[in-house]
MIDO-354615 format. One record per residue: x, y, z of N, C-alpha, C, O, CB in turn; residue number from 1. Coordinates in steps of 0.02 Angstrom, whole numbers. Atoms other than C-alpha are relative to their C-alpha. Glycine has a CB too. Example, Ala and Ser with C-alpha at 12.3 -4.5 7.8 and 13.67 -1.06 7.14 Angstrom:
// MIDO-354615
<n_u=45&n_v=-59&n_w=0&ca_u=615&ca_v=-225&ca_w=390&c_u=45&c_v=60&c_w=0&o_u=97&o_v=59&o_w=33&cb_u=-50&cb_v=1&cb_w=62&nr=1>
<n_u=-42&n_v=-59&n_w=-3&ca_u=684&ca_v=-53&ca_w=357&c_u=-39&c_v=55&c_w=37&o_u=-14&o_v=110&o_w=45&cb_u=20&cb_v=23&cb_w=-71&nr=2>
This chain:
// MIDO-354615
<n_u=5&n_v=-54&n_w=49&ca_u=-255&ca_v=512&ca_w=1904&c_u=63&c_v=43&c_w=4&o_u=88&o_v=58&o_w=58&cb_u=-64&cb_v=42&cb_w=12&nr=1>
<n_u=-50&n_v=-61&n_w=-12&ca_u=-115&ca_v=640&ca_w=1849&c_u=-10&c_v=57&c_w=29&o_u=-65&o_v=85&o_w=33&cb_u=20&cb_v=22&cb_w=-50&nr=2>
<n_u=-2&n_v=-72&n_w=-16&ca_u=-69&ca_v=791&ca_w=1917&c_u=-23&c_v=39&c_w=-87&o_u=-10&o_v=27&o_w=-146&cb_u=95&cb_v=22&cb_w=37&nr=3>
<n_u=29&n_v=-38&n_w=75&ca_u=-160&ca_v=918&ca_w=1796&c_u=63&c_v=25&c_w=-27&o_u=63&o_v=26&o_w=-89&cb_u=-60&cb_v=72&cb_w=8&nr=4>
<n_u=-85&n_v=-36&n_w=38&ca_u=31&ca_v=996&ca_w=1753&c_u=23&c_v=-70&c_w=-54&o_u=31&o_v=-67&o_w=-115&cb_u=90&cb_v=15&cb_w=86&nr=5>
<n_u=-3&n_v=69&n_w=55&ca_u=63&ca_v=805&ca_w=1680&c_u=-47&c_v=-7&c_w=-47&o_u=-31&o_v=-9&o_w=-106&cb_u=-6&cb_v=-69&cb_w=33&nr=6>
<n_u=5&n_v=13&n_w=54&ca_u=-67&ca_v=781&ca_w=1603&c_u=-27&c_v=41&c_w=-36&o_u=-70&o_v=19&o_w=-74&cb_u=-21&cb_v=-45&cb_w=-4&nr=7>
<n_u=5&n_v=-60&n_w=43&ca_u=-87&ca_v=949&ca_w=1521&c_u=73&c_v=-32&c_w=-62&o_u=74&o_v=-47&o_w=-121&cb_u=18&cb_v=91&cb_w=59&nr=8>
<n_u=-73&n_v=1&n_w=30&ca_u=88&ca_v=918&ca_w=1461&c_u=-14&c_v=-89&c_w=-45&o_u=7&o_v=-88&o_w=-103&cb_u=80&cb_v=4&cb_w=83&nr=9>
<n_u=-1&n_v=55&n_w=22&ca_u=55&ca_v=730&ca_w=1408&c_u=-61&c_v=23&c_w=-41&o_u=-34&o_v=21&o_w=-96&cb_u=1&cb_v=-60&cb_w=48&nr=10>
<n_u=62&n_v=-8&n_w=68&ca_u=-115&ca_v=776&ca_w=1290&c_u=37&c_v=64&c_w=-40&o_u=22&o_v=62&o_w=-100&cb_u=-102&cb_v=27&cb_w=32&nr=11>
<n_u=-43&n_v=-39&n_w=45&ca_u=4&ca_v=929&ca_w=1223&c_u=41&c_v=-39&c_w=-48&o_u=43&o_v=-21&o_w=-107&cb_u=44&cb_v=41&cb_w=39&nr=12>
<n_u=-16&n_v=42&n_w=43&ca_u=103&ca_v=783&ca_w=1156&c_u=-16&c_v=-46&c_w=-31&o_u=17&o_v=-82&o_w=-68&cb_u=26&cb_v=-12&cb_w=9&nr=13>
<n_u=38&n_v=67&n_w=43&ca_u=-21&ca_v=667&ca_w=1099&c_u=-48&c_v=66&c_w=-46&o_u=-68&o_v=42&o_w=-99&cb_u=-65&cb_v=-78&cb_w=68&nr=14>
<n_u=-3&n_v=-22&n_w=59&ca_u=-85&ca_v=819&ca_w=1000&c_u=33&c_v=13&c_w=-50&o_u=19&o_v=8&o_w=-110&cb_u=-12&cb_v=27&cb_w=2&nr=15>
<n_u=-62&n_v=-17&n_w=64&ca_u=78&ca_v=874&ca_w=922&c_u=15&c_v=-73&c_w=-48&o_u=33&o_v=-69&o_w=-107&cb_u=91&cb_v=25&cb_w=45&nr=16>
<n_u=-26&n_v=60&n_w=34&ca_u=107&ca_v=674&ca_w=876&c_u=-65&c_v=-1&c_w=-38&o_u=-40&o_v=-9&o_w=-94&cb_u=23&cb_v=-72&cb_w=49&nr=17>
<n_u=67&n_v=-8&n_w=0&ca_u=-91&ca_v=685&ca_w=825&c_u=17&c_v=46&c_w=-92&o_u=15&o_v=25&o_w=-150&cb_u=-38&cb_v=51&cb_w=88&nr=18>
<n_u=-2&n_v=-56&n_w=62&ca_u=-58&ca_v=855&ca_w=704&c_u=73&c_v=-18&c_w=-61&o_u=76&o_v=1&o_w=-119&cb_u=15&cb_v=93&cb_w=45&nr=19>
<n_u=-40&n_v=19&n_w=50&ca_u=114&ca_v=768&ca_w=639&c_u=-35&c_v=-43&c_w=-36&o_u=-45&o_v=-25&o_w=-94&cb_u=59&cb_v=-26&cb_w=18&nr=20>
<n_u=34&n_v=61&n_w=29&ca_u=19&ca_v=606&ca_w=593&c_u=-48&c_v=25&c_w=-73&o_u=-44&o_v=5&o_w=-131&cb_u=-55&cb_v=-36&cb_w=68&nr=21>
<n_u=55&n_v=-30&n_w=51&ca_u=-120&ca_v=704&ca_w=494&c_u=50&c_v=33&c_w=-51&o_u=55&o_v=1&o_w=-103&cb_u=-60&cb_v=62&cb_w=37&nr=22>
<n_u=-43&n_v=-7&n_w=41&ca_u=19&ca_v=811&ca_w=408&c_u=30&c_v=-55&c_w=-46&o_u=10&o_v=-53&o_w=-104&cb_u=38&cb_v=24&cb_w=31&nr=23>
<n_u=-39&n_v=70&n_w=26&ca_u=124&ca_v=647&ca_w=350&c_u=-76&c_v=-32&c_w=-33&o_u=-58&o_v=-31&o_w=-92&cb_u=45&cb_v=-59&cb_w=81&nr=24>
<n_u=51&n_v=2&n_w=26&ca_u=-46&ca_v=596&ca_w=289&c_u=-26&c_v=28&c_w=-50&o_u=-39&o_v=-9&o_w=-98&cb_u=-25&cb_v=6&cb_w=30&nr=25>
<n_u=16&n_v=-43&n_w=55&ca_u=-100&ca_v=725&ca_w=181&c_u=49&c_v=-2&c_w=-36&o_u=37&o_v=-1&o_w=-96&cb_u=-16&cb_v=65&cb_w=12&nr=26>
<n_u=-29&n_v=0&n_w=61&ca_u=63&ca_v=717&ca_w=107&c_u=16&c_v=-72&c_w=-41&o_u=30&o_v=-76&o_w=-101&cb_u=60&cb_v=37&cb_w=11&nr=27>
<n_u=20&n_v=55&n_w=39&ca_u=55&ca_v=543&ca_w=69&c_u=-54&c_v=8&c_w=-53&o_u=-50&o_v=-9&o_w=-112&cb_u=-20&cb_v=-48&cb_w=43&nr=28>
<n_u=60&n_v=12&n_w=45&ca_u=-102&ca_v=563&ca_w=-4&c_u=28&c_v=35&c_w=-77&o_u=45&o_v=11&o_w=-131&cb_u=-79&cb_v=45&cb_w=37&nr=29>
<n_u=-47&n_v=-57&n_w=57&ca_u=-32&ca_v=704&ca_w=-118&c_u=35&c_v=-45&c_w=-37&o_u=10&o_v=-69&o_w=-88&cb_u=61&cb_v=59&cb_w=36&nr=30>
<n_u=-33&n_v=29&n_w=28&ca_u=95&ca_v=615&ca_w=-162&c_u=-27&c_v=-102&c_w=-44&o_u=7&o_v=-143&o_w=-74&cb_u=52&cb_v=14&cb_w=56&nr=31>
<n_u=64&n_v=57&n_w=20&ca_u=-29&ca_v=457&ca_w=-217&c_u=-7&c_v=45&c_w=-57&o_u=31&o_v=41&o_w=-105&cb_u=-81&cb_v=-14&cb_w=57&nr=32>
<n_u=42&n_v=-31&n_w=51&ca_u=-119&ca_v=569&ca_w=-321&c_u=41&c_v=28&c_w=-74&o_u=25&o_v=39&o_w=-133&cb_u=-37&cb_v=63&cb_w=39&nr=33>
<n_u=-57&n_v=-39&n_w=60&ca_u=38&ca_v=640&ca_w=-414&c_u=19&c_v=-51&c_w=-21&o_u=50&o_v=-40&o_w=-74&cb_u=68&cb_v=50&cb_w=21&nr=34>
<n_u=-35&n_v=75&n_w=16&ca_u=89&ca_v=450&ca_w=-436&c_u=52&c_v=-3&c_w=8&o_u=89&o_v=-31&o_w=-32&cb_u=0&cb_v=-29&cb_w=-59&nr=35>
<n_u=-107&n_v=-13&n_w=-43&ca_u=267&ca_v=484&ca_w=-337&c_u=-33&c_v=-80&c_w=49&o_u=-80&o_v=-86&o_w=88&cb_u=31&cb_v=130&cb_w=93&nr=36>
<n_u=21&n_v=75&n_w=-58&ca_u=245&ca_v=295&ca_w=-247&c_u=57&c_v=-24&c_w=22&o_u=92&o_v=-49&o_w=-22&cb_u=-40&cb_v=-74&cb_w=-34&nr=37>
<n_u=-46&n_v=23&n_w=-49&ca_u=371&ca_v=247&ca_w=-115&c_u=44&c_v=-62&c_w=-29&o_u=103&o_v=-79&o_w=-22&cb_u=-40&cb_v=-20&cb_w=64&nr=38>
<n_u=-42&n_v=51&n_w=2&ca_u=413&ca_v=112&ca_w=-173&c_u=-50&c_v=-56&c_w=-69&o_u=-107&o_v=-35&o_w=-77&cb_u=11&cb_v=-34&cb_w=94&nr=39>
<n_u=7&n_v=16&n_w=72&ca_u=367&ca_v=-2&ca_w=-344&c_u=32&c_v=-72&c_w=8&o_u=93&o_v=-77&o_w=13&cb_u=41&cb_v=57&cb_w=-58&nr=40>
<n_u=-22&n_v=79&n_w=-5&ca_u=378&ca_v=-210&ca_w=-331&c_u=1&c_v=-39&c_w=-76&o_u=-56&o_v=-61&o_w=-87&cb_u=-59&cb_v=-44&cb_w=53&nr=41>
<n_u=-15&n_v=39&n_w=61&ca_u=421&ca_v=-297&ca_w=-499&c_u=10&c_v=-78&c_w=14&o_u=57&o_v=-104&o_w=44&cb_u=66&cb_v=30&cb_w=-33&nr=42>
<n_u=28&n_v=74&n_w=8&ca_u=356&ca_v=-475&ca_w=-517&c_u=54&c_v=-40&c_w=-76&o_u=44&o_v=-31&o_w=-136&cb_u=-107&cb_v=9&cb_w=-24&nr=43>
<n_u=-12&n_v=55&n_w=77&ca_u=452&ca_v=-594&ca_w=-651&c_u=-36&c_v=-65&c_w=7&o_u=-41&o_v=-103&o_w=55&cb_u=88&cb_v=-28&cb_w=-15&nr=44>
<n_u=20&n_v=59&n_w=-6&ca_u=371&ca_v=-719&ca_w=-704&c_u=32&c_v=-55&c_w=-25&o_u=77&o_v=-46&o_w=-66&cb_u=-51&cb_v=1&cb_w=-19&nr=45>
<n_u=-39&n_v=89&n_w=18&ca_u=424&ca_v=-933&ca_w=-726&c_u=-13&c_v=14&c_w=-93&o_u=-48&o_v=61&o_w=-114&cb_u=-71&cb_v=-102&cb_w=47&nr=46>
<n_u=29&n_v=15&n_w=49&ca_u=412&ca_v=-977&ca_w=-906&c_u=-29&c_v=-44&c_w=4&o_u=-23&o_v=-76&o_w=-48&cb_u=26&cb_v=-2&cb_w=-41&nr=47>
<n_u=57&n_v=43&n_w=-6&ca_u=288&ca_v=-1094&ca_w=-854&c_u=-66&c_v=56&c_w=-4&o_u=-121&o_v=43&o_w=-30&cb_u=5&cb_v=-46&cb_w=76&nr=48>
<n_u=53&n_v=-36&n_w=-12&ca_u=185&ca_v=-946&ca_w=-819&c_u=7&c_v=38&c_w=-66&o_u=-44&o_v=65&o_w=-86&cb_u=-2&cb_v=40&cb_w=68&nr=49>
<n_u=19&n_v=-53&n_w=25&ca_u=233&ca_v=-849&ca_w=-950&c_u=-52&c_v=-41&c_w=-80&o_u=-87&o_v=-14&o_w=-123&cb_u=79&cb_v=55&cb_w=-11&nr=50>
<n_u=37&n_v=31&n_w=42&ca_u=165&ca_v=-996&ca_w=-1058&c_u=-70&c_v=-6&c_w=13&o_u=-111&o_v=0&o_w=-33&cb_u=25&cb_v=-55&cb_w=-6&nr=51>
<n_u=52&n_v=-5&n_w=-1&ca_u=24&ca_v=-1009&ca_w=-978&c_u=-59&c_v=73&c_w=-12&o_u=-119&o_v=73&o_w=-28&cb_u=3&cb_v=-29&cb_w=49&nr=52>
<n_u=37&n_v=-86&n_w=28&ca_u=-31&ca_v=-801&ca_w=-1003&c_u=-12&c_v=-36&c_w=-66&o_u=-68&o_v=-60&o_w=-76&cb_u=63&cb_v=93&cb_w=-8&nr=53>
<n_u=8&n_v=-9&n_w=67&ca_u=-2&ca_v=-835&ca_w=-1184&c_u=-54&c_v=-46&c_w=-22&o_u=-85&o_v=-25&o_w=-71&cb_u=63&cb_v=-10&cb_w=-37&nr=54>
<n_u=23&n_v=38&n_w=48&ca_u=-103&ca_v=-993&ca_w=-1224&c_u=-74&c_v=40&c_w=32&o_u=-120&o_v=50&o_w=-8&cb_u=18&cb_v=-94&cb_w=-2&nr=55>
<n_u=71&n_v=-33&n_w=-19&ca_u=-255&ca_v=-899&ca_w=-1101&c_u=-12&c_v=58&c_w=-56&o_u=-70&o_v=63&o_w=-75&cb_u=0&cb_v=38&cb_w=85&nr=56>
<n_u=5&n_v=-66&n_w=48&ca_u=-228&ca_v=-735&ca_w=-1231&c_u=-24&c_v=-32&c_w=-45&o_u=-80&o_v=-16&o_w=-65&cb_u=63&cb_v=45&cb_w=-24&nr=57>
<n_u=8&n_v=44&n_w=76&ca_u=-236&ca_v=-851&ca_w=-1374&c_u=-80&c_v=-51&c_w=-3&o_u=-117&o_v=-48&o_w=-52&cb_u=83&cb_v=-69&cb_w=-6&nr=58>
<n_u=50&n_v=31&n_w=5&ca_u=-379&ca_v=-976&ca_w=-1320&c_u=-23&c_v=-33&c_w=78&o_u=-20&o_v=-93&o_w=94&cb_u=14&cb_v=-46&cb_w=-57&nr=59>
<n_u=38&n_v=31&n_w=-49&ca_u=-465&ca_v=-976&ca_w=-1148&c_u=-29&c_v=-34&c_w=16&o_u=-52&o_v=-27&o_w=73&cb_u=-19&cb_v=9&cb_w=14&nr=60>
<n_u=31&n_v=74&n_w=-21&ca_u=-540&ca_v=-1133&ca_w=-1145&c_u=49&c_v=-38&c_w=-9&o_u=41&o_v=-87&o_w=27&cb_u=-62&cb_v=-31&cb_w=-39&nr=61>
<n_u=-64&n_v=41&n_w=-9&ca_u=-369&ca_v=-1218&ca_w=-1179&c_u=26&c_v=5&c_w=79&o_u=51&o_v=-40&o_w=113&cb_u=60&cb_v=28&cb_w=-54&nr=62>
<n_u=-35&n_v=-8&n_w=-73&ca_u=-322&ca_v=-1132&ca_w=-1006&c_u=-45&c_v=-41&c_w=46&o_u=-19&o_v=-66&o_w=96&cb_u=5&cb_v=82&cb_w=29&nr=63>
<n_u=38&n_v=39&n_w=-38&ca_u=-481&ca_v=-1221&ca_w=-937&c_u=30&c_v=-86&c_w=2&o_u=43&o_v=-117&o_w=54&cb_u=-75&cb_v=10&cb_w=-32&nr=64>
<n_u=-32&n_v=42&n_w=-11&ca_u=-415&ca_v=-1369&ca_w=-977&c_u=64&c_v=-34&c_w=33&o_u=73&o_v=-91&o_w=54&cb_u=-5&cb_v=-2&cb_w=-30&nr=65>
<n_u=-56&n_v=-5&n_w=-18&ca_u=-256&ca_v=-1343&ca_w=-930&c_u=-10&c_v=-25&c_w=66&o_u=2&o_v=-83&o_w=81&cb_u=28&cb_v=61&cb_w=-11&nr=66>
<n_u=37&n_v=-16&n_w=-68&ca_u=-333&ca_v=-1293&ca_w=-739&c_u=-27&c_v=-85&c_w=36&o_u=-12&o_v=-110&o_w=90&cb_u=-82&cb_v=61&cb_w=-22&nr=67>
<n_u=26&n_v=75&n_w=-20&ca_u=-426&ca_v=-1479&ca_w=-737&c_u=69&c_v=-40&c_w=19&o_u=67&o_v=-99&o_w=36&cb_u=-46&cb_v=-43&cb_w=-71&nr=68>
């Protein structure tokens, strides 16, 4: 077991890392809610795919077939 001076001093810093964590937290969240998002991934799609969206828009049982 620690000396109580350690681990006074060692749970002083696992609160302060503790009360940052929760801070950084809440402002994530915040920032969620305002729709500010870190970061934003853009997908292109094949024109294989983009053929296949269109004929599903157009006639979903063609895409079933397709699928077989």
């Amino acid at each position: 077991m620690l000396p109580k001076s350690k681990a006074t001093a060692k749970s002083k810093s696992v609160d302060a890392e503790m009360a940052q964590f929760q801070a950084d937290l809440l402002q994530s969240i915040r920032e969620l809610k305002a729709g500010q998002y870190a970061r934003v991934t853009k997908v292109s799609t094949t024109p294989a795919a983009q053929t296949l969206l269109k004929v599903a828009n157009s006639n979903p049982k063609a895409l079933l077939a397709v699928a077989i």
